[in-house]
Kinemage of the C-alpha trace (Angstrom):
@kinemage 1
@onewidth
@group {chain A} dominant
@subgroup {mainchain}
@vectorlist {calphas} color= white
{ca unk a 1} P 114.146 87.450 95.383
{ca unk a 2} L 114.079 86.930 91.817
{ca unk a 3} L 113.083 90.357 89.627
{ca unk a 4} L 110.332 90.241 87.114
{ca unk a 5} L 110.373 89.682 84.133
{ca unk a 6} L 110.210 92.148 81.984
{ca unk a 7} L 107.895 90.894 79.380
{ca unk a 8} L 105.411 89.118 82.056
{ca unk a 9} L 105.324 92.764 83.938
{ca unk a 10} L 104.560 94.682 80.680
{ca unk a 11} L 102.166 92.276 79.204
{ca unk a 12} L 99.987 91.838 82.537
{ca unk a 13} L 100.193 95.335 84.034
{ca unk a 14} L 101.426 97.578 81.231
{ca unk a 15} L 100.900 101.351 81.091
{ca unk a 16} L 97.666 102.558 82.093
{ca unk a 17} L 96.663 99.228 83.713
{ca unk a 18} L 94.530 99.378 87.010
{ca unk a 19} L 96.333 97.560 89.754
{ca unk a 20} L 96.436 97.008 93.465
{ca unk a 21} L 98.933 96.531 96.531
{ca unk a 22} L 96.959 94.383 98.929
{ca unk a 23} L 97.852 94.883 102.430
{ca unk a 24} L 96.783 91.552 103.827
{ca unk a 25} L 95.482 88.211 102.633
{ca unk a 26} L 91.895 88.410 104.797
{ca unk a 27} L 91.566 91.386 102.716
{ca unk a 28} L 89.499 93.375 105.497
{ca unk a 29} L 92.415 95.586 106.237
{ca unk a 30} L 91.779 97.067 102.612
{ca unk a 31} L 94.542 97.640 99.552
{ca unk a 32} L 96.073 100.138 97.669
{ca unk a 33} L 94.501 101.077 94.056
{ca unk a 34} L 96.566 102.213 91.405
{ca unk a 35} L 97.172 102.997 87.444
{ca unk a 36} L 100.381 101.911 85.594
{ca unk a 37} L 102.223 104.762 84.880
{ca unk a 38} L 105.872 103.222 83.246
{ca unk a 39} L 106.812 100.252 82.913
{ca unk a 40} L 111.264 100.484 83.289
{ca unk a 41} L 113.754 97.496 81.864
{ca unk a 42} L 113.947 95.534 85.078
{ca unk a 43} L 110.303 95.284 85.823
{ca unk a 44} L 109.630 97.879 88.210
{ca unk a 45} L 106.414 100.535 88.463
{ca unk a 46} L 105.804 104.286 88.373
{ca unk a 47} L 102.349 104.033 90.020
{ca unk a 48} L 99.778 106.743 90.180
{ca unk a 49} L 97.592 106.389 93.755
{ca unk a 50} L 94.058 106.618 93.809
{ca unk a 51} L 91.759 106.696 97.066
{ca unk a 52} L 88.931 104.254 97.318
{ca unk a 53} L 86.727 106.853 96.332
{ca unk a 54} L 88.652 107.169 92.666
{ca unk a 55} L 90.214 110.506 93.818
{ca unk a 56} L 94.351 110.922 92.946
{ca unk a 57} L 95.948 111.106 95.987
{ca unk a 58} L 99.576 111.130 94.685
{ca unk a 59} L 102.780 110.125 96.774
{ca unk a 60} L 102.328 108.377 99.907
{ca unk a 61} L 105.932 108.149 100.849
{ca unk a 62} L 108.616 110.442 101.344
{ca unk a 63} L 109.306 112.549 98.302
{ca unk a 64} L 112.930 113.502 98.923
{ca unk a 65} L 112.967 115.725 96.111
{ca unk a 66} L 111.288 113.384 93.784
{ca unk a 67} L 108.071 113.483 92.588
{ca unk a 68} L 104.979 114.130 94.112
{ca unk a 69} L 102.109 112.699 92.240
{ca unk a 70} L 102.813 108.891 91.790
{ca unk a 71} L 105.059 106.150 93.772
{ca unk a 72} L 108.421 105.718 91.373
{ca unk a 73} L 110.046 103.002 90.961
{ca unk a 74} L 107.674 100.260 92.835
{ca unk a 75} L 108.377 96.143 93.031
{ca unk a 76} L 106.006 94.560 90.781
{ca unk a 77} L 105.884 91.433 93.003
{ca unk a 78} L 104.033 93.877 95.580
{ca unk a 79} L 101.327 94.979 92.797
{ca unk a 80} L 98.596 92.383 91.023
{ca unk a 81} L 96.531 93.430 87.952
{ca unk a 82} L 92.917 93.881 88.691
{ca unk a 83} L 89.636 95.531 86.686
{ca unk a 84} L 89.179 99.239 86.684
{ca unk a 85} L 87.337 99.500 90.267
{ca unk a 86} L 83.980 100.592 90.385
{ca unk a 87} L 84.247 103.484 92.771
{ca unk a 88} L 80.399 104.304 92.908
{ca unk a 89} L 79.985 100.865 94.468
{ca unk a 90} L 83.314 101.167 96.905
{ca unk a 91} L 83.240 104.911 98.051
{ca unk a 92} L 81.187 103.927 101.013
{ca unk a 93} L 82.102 100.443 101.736
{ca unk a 94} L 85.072 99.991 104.936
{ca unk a 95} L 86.693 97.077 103.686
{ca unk a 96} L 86.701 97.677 99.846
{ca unk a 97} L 89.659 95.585 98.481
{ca unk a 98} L 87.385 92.325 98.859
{ca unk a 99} L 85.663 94.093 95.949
{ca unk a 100} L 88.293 94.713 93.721
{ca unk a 101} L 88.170 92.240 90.831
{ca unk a 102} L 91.855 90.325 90.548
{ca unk a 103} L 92.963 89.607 86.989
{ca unk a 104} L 95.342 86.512 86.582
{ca unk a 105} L 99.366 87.563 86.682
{ca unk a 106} L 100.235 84.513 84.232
{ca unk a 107} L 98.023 83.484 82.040
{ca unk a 108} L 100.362 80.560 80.795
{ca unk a 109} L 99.152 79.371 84.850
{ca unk a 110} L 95.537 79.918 83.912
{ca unk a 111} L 95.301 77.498 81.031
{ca unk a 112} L 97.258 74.596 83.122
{ca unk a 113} L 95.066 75.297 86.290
{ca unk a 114} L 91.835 74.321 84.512
């Protein structure tokens, strides 16, 4: 698999952007919602984890020693930009990620699709 690029990865989901990881293309078996923490050379994510309620739920995975509050060093190809989630209106719902709001990865795609 090809890696990012760089300059497509920062200007789509740089720091601070809201993004998600989602688990299935029917979308009922949910997503993962997270914030942009760094951005490194080759393309890849620090990503800060955030429960469907908007609640920071740090690492999921095995820390090893690293750190504990975000997922380092994450694949950008498994992460698409999306609007900051309205957690009032998905706290309560089961199968929230069909209520995230996806933002286009390429925009250069968007102009020639319409």
């Amino acid at each position: 698999m090809k890696a990012p690029n760089i300059h497509d990865v920062a200007r789509d989901m740089p720091e601070g952007a809201w993004v998600a990881s989602f688990h299935s293309k029917s979308l009922d078996l949910g997503a993962r919602i997270g914030r942009v923490k760094w951005v490194y050379d080759d393309g890849s994510l620090d990503i800060v984890l955030y429960s469907k309620t908007g609640a920071r739920i740090g690492r999921e995975s095995p820390s090893m020693g690293g750190p504990k509050g975000f997922e380092p060093y994450c694949c950008a190809d498994n992460w698409e930009p999306i609007e900051r989630p309205d957690f009032d209106s998905i706290a309560n719902v089961g199968f929230y990620a069909r209520h995230l709001v996806r933002l286009r990865r390429n925009r250069i795609e968007e102009k020639s699709d319409g």
